[in-house]
C-alpha atoms as one frame of an Amber mdcrd trajectory, in Angstrom:
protein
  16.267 138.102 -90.994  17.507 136.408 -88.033  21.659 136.347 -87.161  22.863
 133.538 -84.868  25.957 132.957 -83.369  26.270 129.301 -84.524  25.749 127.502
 -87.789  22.191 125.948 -88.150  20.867 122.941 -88.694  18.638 122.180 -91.791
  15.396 121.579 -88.926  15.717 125.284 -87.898  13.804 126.061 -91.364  10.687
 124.534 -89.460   8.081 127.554 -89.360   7.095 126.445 -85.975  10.039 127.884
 -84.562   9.235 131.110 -85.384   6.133 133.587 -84.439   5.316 136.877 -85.422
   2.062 138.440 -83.684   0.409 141.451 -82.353  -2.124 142.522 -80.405  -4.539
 143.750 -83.081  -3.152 141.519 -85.968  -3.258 137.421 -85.799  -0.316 135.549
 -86.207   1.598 136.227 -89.267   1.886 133.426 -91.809   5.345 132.497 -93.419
   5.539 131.663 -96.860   9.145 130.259 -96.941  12.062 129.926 -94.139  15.737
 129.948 -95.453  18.846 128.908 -93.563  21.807 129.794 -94.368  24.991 127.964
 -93.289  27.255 130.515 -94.401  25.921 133.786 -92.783  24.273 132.115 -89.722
  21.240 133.668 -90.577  17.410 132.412 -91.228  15.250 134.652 -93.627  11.618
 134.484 -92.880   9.533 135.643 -96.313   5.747 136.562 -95.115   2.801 135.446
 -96.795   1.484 139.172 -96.354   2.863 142.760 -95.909   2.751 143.552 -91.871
   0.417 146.709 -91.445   1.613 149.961 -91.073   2.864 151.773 -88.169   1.937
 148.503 -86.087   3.623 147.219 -83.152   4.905 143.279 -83.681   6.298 140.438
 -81.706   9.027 138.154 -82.842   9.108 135.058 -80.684  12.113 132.728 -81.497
  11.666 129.133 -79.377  12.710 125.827 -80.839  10.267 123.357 -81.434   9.546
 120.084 -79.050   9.819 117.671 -82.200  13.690 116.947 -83.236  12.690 116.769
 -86.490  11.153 120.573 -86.695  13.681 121.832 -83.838  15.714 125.618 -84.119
  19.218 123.571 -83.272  23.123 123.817 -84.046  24.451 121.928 -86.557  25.775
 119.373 -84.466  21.853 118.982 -82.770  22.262 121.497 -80.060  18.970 122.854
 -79.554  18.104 126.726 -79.272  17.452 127.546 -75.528  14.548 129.479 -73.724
  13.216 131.911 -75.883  14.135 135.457 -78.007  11.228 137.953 -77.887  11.737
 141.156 -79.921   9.311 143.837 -80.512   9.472 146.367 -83.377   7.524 149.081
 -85.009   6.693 148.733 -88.798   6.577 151.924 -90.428   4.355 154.214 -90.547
   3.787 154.972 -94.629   5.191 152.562 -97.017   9.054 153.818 -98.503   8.937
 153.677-102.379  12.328 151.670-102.110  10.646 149.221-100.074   9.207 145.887
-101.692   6.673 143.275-101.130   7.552 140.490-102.967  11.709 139.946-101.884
  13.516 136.851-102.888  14.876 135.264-100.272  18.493 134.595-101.803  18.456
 137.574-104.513  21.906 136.986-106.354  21.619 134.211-108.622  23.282 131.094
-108.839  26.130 130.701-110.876  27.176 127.360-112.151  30.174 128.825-114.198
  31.654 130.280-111.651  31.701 127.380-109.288  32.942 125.403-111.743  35.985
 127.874-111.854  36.100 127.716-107.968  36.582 124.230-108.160  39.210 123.704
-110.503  41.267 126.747-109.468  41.186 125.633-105.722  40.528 122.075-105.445
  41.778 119.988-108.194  45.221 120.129-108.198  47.505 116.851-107.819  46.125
 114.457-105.087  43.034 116.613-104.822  39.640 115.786-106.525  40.624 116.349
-110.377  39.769 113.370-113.043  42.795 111.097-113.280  44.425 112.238-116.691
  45.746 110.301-119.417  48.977 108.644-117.751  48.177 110.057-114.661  47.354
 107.268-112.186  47.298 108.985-108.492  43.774 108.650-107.721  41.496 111.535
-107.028  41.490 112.258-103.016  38.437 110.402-101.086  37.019 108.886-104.809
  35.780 112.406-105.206  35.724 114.260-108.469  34.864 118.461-108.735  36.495
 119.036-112.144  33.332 118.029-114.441  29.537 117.869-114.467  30.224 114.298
-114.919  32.549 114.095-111.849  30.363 115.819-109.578  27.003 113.767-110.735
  29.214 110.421-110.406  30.826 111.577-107.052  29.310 114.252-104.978  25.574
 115.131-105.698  23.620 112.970-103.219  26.671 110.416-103.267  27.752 110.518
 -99.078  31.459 110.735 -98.103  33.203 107.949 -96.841  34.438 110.558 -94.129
  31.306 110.004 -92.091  30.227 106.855 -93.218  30.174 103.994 -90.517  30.865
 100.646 -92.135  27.579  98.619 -90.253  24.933 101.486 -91.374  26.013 103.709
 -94.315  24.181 106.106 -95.705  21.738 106.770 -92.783  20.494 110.430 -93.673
  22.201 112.271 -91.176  19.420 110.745 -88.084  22.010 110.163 -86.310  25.009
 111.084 -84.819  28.909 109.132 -85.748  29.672 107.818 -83.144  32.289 109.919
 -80.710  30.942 112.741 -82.359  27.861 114.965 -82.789  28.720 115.709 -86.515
  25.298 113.464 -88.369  26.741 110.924 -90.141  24.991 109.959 -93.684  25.140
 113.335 -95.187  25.986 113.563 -99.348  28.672 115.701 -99.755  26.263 117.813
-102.567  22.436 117.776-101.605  21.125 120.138-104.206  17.639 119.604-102.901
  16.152 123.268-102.314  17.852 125.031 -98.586  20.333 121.961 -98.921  23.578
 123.517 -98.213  22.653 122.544 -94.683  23.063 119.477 -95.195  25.937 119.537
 -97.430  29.065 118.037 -96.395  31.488 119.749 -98.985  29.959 123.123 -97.415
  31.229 122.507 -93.718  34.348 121.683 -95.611  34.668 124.912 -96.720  33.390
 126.430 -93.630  35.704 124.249 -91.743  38.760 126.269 -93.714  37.208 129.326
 -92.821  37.302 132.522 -95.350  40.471 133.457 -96.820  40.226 136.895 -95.633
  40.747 135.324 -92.152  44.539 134.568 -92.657  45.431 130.846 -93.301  45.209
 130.029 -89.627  42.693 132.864 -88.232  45.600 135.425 -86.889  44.124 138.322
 -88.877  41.408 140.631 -87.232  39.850 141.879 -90.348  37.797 140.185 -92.511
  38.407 141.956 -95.977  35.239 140.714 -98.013  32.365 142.885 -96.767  28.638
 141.099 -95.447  25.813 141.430 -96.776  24.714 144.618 -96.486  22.941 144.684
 -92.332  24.932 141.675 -91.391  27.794 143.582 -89.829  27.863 141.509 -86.590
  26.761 143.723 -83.325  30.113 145.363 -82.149  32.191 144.327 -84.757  32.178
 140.679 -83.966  32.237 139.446 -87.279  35.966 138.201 -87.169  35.717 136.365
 -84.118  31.980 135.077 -84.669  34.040 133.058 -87.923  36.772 132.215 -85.736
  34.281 130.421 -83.302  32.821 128.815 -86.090  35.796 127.453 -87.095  36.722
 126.340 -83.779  32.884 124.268 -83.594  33.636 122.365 -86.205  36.897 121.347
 -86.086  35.679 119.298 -82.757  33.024 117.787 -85.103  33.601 117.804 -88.572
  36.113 115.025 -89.665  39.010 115.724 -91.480  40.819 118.906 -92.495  39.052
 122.414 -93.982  39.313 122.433 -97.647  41.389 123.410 -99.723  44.110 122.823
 -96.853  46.270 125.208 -97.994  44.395 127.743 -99.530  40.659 128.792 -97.983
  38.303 130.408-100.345  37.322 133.823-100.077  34.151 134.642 -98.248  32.628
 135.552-101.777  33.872 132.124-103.230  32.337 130.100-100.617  28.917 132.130
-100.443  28.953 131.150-104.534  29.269 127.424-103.921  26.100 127.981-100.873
  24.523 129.080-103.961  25.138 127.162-106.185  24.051 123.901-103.769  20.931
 125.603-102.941  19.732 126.090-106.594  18.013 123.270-106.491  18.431 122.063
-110.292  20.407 120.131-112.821  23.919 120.937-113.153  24.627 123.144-115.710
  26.727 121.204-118.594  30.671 122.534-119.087  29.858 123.332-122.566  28.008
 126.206-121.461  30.928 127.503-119.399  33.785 128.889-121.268  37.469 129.469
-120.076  37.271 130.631-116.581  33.824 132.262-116.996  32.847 132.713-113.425
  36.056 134.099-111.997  34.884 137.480-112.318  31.926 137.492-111.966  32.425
 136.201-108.390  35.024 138.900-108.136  32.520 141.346-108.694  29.762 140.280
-106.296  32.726 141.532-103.337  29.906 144.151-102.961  26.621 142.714-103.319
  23.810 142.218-101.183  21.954 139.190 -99.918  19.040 141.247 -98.833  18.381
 144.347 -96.650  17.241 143.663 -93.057  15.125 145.469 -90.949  15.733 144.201
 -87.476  18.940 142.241 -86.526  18.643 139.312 -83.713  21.843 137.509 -82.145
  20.879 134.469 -80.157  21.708 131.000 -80.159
């Protein structure tokens, strides 16, 4: 698992990017790359167990091809190159495993659901208009339903970075006077696509609760994933630049506006967008299923991590 200092694009999930090697061992093939927008991290899953007591190589370079590129979210590409060596151990540690998911806590569609109509569906937000109730719902956008988010957000693109001559363009390029792409749906549920997920940067935008409204606190309450503590407890100001990023580029305000979600709220919705599957129907959510059980994942773990990298 790889830490950077920026949020990453969804290219940086190129393989290409990335080499492991050694002098006795060829280069190490990697079944699956994840990004994740919310930790700043990429998770490299291996297609084999490294040997034992074995010296390695990790080589992080971005790739010539934009498409395939280690970049920023707003393009920026990764400069020069990261080299780190490490050691494998030298007998295998029962707790250890060889198969590891690369995002271990399920998602949960109940919960999210409860997220989004605690926090972002109040009046002139993105509720259903009611009966007698004619305000419309904020930017045409509905998070209150299955139906809502099918009709409104899941690969439907916000008008926020839409440009009138060439909507919907994918994200190729950038809106103009920004670098923020323009063309992104505010849901892409594809596999990995909270990357490229405009209700995410949203969220991100707002920053974690824990941070204070407006970023004054110095202690981010909700704990990281367990090896994520940032090197010399940066972890408060590495959100607070990220905030900073993309309020240059992201258009509009953080949502909710006046109340962020907690770091454990927002890591559910990353989740939940990266699931990769139908939406699961309201029926099977009950009351405010969901509520605790984000509640209790304030201590959970995305994964262990052997070695920690900051670059970017």
């Amino acid at each position: 698992m790889i830490r950077f200092d920026r949020v990453l694009a969804n290219s940086a999930s190129a393989r290409v990017n990335y080499r492991i090697s050694s002098g006795t061992v060829v280069d190490v093939v990697f079944k699956k790359v994840r990004v994740d927008p919310v930790e700043r991290t990429v998770t490299l899953a291996l297609d084999a167990p490294l040997q034992r007591n074995t010296l390695y190589r990790l080589r992080v370079r971005a790739a010539d091809n934009p498409g395939d590129r280690l970049a920023s979210f707003d393009g920026t590409a990764f400069e020069g190159e990261y080299v780190q060596d490490f050691v494998t151990k030298a007998e295998k540690d029962p707790a250890d495993t060889e198969d590891v998911d690369l995002d271990p806590i399920p998602a949960d569609p109940c919960a999210v659901q409860a997220i989004f109509r605690k926090s972002c569906t109040g009046a002139d937000c993105h509720g259903s208009p009611s009966a007698g109730v004619t305000t419309a719902r904020a930017m045409g956008l509905s998070l209150d339903s299955d139906l809502g988010l099918q009709q409104t957000a899941i690969g439907h693109a916000s008008v926020l970075i839409q440009r009138a001559a060439n909507p919907g363009s994918g994200g190729a390029a950038p809106l103009a006077g920004l670098g923020f792409p323009r063309g992104l749906p505010i849901v892409d549920r594809r596999e990995g696509g909270s990357t490229s997920s405009f209700l995410l940067y949203k969220l991100l935008l707002a920053g974690p609760a824990e941070l204070g409204q407006f970023g004054e606190e110095a202690v981010l309450g909700a704990p990281l994933p367990k090896g994520l503590a940032a090197p010399d407890g940066r972890v408060a100001d590495l959100w607070r630049r990220t905030i900073a990023d993309l309020s240059v580029l992201v258009p509009g305000s953080g949502m909710p506006p006046s109340a962020p979600l907690r770091l454990e709220e927002i890591r559910a919705v990353r989740r939940w967008i990266d699931g990769a599957g139908a939406v699961q129907p309201t029926e099977a959510c009950t009351g405010d299923a969901g509520t605790d059980a984000t509640d209790a994942e304030a201590g959970a773990s995305d994964g262990s991590v052997d070695s920690l990298v900051d670059g970017g």
